[in-house]
C-alpha positions as CSV (number, residue, x, y, z in Angstrom):
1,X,0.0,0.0,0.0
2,X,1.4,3.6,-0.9
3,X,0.7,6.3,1.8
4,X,2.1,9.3,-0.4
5,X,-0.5,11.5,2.2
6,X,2.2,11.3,4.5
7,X,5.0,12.5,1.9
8,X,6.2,16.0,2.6
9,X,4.1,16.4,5.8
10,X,5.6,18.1,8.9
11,X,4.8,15.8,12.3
12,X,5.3,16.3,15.5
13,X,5.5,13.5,17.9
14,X,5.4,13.6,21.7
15,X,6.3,10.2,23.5
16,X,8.8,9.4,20.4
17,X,11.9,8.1,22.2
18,X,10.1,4.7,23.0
19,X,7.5,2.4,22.1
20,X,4.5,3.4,20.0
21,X,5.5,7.0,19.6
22,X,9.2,5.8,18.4
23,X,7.3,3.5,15.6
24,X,5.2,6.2,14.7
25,X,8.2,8.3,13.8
26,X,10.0,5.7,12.3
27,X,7.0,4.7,10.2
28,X,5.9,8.1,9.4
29,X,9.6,9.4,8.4
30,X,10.0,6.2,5.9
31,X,7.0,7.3,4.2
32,X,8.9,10.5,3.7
33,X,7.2,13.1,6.7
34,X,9.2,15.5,8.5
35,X,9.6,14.2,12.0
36,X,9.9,16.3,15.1
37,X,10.3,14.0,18.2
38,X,9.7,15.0,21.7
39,X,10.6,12.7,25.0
40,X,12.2,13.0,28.3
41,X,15.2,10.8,27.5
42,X,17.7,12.1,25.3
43,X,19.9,8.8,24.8
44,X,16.4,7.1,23.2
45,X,16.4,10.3,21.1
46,X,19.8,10.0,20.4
47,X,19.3,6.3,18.9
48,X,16.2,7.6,17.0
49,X,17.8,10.2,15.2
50,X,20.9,7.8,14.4
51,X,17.8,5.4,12.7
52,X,15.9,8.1,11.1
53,X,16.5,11.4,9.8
54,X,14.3,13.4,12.4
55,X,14.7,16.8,14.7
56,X,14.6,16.2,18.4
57,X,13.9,17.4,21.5
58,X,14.7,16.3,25.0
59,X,12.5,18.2,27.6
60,X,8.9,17.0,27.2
61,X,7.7,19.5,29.5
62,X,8.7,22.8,27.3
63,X,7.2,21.0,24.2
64,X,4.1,23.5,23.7
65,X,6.5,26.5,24.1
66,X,8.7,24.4,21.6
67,X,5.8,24.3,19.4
68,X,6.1,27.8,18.4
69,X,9.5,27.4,17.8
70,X,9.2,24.5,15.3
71,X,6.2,26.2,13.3
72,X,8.8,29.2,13.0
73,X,11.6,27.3,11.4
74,X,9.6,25.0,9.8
75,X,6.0,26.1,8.7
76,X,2.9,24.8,10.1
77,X,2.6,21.5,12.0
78,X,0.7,19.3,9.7
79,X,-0.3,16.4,12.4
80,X,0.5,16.5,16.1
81,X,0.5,12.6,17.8
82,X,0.3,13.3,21.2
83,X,1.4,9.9,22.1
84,X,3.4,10.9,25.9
85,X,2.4,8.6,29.0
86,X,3.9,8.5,32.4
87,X,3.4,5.0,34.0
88,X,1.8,5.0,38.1
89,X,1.2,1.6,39.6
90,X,-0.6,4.2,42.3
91,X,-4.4,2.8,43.4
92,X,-6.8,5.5,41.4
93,X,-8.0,7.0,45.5
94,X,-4.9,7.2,46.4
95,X,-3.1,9.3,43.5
96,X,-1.6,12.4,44.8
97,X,-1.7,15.8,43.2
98,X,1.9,16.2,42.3
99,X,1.7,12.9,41.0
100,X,-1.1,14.2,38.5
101,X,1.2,16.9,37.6
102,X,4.4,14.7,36.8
């Protein structure tokens, strides 16, 4: 199947260090989209840009701000996957409030 859609396109991609948001980018870059990556770990984003040609960023928590900064350099953002997770093994009653905002 030929998903030329994708061809050309400018994505950003929160969550894409590991996982489903790194397939995504390494999916949507082979079919020729302009990847912008966004995660908290900079060695995962390190390996993803050594297997795909993508733009990076480590600090997951400045991406909106970031956003800006990308449309800027690089026109408008054509599809945002907002793919970030944090994982709590917290019970639902007894999640605090700073753990909400992590």
């Amino acid at each position: 199947m030929d998903y030329t859609e994708f061809k050309g396109k400018t994505v950003l991609i929160t969550g894409a260090g590991k996982g489903i948001g790194r397939a995504i980018a390494v999916r949507l870059a082979s079919l020729g989209a302009k990847v912008y990556g966004i995660s908290r770990t900079q060695t995962d984003l390190d390996s993803l840009r050594q297997q795909v040609k993508c733009t990076i960023d480590r600090n997951l928590a400045s991406g909106y701000i970031r956003l800006g900064h990308y449309t800027g350099n690089s026109g408008p953002i054509d599809m945002l996957v907002n793919n970030a997770a944090v994982v709590k093994h917290t019970p639902f009653l007894d999640v605090t409030k700073e753990e909400l905002d992590e």
